[in-house]
C-alpha positions in Angstrom: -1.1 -115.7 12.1 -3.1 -113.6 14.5 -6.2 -111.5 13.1 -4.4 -108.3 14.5 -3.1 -108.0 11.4 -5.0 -107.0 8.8 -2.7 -108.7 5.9 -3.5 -112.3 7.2 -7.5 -111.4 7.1 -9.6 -112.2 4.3 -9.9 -109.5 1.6 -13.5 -110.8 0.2 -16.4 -111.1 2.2 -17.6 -113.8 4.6 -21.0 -113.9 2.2 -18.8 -113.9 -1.5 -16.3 -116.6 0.2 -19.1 -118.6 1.1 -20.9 -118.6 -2.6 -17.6 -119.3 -3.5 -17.7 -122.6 -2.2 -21.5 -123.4 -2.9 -20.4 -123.1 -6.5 -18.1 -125.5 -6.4 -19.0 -129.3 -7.8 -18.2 -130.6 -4.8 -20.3 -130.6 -1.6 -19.3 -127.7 1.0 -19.3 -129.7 4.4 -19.9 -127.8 7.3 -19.3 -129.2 10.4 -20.9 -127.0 14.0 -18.6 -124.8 16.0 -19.8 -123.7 19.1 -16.8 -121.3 20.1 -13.7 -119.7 19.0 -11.4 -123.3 19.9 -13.8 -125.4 17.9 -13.6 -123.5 14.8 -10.2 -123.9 15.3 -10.1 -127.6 15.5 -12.1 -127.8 12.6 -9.9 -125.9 10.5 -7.0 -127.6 11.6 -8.5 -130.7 10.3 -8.9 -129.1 7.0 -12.7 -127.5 6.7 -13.1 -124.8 4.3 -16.4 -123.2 6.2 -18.4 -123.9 9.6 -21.6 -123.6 10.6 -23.0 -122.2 14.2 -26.6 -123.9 15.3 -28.6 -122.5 17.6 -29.3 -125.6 19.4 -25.3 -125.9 20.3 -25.3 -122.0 21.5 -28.3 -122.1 23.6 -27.3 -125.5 25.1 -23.4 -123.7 25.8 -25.1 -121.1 28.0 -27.4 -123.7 29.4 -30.7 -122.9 28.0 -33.2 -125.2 25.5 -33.9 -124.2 22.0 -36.6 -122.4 21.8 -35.8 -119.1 20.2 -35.4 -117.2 23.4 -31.7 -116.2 22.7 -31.2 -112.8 21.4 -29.7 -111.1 18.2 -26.4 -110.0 20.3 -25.8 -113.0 21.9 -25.5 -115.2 18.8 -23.5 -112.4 17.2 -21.4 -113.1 19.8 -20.7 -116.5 19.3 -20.1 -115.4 15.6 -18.1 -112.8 16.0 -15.6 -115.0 18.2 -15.9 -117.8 15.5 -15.2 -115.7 12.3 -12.7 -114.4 14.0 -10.4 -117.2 15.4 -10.8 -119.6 11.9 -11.9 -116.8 9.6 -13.8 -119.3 7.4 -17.0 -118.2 6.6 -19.5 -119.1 8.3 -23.7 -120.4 8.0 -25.7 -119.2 11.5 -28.6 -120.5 12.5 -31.0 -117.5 12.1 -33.7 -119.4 13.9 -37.3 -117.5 12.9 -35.8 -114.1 12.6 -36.1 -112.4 15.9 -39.5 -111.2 14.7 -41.2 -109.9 11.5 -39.7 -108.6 8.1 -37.8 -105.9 10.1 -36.7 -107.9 12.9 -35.4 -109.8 10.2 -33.3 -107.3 8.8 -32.3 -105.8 11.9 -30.6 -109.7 12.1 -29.6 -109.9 8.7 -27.2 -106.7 8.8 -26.1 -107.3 12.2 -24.9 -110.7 11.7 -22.9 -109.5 8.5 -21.2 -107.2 10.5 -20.7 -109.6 13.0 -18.8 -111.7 9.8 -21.4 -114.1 9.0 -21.4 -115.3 5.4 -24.3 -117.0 5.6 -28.1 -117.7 7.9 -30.5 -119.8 7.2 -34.1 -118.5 8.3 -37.1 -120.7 9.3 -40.7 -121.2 8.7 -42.0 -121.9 12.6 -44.0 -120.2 14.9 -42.0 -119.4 18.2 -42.1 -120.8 20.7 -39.6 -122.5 18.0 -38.4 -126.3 18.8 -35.5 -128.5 17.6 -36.3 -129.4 13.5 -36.3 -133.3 14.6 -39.2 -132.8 17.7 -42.6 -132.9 17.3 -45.8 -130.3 17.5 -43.5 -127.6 15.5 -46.1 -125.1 14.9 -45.7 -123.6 11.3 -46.0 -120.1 9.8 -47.8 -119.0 7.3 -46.0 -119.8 4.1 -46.7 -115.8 2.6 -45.5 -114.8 5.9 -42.7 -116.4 5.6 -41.9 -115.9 2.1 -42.0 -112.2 3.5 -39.1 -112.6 5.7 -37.1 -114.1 2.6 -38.2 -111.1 0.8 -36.7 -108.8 3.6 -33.3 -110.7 4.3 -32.7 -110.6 0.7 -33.3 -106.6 0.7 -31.2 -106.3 3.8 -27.9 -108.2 3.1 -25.3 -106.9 1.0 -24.1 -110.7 -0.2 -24.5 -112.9 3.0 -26.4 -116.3 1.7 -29.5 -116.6 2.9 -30.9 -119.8 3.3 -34.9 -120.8 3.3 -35.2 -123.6 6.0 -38.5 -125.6 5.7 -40.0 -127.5 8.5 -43.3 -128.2 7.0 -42.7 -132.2 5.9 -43.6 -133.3 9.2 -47.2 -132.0 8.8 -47.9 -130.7 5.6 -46.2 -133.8 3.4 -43.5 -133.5 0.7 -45.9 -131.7 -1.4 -46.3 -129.1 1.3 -42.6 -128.6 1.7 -42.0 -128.6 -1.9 -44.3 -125.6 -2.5 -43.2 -123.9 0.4 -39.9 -123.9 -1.1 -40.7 -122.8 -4.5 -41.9 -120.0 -3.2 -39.1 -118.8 -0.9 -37.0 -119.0 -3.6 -39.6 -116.6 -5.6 -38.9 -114.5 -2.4 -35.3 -114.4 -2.7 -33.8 -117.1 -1.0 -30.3 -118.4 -2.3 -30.9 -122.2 -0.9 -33.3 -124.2 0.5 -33.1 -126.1 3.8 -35.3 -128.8 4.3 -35.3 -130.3 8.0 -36.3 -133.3 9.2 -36.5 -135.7 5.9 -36.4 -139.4 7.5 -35.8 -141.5 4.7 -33.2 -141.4 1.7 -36.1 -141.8 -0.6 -37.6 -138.7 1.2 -34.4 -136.5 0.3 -34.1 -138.0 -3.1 -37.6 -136.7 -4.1 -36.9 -133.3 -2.5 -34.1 -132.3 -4.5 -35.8 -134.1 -7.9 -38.3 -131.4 -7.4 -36.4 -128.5 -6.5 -33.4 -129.1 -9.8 -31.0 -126.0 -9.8 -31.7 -124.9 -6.4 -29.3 -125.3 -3.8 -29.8 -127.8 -0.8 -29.0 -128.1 2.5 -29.2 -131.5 4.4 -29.0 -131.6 8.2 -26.6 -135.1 9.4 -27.9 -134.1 13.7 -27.6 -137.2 15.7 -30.5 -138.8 17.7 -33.0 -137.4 15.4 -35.4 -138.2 12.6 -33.0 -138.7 9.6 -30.6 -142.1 9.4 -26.9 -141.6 9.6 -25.7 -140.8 6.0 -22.3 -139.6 4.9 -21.6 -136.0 2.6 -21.3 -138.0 -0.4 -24.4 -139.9 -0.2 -25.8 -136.4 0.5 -23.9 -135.4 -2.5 -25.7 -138.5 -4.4 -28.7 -137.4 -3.8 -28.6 -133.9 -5.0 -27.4 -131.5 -1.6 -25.2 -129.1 -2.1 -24.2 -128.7 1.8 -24.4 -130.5 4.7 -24.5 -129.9 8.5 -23.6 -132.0 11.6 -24.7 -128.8 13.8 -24.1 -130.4 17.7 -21.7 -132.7 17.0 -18.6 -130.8 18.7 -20.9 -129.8 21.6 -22.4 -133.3 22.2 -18.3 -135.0 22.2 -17.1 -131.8 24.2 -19.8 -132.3 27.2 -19.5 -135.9 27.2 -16.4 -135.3 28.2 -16.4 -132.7 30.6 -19.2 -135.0 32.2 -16.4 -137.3 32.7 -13.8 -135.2 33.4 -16.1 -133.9 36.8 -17.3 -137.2 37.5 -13.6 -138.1 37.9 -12.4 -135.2 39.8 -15.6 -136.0 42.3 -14.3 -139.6 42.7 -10.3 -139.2 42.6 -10.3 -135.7 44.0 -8.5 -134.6 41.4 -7.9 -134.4 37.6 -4.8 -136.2 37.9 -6.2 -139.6 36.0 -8.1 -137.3 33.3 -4.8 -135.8 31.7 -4.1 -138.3 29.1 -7.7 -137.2 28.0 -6.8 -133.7 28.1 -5.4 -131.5 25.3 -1.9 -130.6 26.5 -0.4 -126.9 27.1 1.9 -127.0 23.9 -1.4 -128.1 22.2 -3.8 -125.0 22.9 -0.5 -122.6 22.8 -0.1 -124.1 19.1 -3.7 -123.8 18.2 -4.5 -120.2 19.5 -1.0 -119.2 18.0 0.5 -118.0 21.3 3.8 -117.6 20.0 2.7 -115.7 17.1 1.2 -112.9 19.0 4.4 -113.1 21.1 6.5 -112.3 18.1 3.9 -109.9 17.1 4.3 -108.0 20.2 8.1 -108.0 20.2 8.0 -107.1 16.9 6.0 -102.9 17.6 8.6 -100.5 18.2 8.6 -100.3 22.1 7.2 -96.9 23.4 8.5 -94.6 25.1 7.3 -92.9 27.9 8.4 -89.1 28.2 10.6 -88.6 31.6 9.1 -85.2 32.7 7.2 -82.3 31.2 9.1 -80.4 27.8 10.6 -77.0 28.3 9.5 -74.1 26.6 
């Protein structure tokens, strides 16, 4: 039903929905949306919460991931998200926007955007894809800090520690970094970049009780493994953050290629999500009867006598 109406919205919090589903035996799959019509795909095909990388948003308006995106834009992208699905949502928080009050500047404006959850991490900008190398790393106190101030700032969105230090300081490094975010006040801990099953295995036996989030991005560092192997090995969420952006500009690449050679889309439609298709999934008809359901107004045909 359309969000217009405030009956069909959630009544709890994005940030209570999503612990909600973290406490649940079962691992919460979130699969990236990088707009409004992704989120709904996804929750047509039965996902109970999404998640909204920075890599897919900065690559949507053309740009690398490097942090250089600001704390409106991305509230942007969630506010159009939490609004078309309503599922609660995890954003990519990226470093923070800054230092502890940059950090809660963005932790109580992407609540109010309808965030339920961000995940902050532990680089220096300029900040680079988890899976890249020469990621330069904060201070660990420093960044224990930001946990500290997220966790003062939100009222219950989830915060999420992400680690990047297993590249270059080891699982010990990574280990200790995230015992001590959680000290901080983190509710999770993301730890980006494991290569190796044994690798993720030995993360969560150290970290029992906490929390963890594995990252399923394709073309980088970590082997393809499925949610319940995740699940297996002790993580408690899973992402697969570009993976709608990656299928949906393969095939607009195709799609131009074709109007270039044919000079039209005409030999693209059977690719192409029909017109009853989008009406269905934006719920065109529903704001239709929505509209012809308000009392029509009336205009007044001249100026009242005294």
């Amino acid at each position: 039903m359309p969000y217009l109406v405030a009956a069909d919205l959630p009544q709890e919090s994005a940030g209570s929905r999503f612990r909600a589903l973290l406490k649940r035996p079962q691992i919460l799959r979130l699969p990236g949306a990088h707009n409004g019509m992704a989120a709904l795909q996804a929750k047509a095909a039965g996902f109970e919460a999404l998640y909204l990388s920075g890599a897919a948003m900065t690559a949507s308006m053309g740009l690398p991931d490097l942090g250089i995106i600001t704390v409106d834009e991305v509230s942007f992208f969630i506010r159009q998200i939490a609004r078309s699905a309503g599922l609660p949502l995890l954003v990519d928080g990226d470093t923070g926007y800054g230092e502890a009050l940059n950090v809660m500047h963005m932790v109580r404006t992407f609540e109010a955007a309808g965030a339920g959850a961000v995940h902050l991490e532990d680089q220096l900008l300029p900040k680079k894809c988890g899976h890249l190398n020469d990621k330069k790393l904060a201070d660990a106190h420093d960044m224990a800090a930001k946990v500290a101030a997220a966790a003062k700032a939100r009222r219950d969105l989830v915060i999420v520690a992400r680690t990047d230090a297993a590249a270059s300081e080891g699982l010990d490094g990574a280990v200790g970094r995230a015992k001590l975010y959680m000290q901080a006040g983190a509710d999770a801990i993301f730890p980006e970049a494991l290569n190796t099953a044994e690798m993720f295995r030995a993360f969560a036996e150290r970290m029992p009780g906490v929390p963890l989030l594995a990252n399923m991005t394709e073309f980088g560092k970590t082997p393809f493994f499925t949610a319940s192997e995740f699940e297996a090995m002790g993580y408690r969420m899973v992402i697969w953050p570009v993976s709608s952006l990656r299928v949906a500009n393969k095939a607009q690449q195709k799609l131009y290629a074709t109007i270039a050679k044919d000079g039209g889309a005409q030999n693209a439609v059977g690719d192409m999500q029909t017109r009853a298709e989008l009406y269905d999934l934006i719920g065109l008809h529903d704001y239709e009867a929505l509209d012809a359901s308000i009392v029509t107004t009336i205009v007044p045909e001249g100026t009242p006598k005294r």
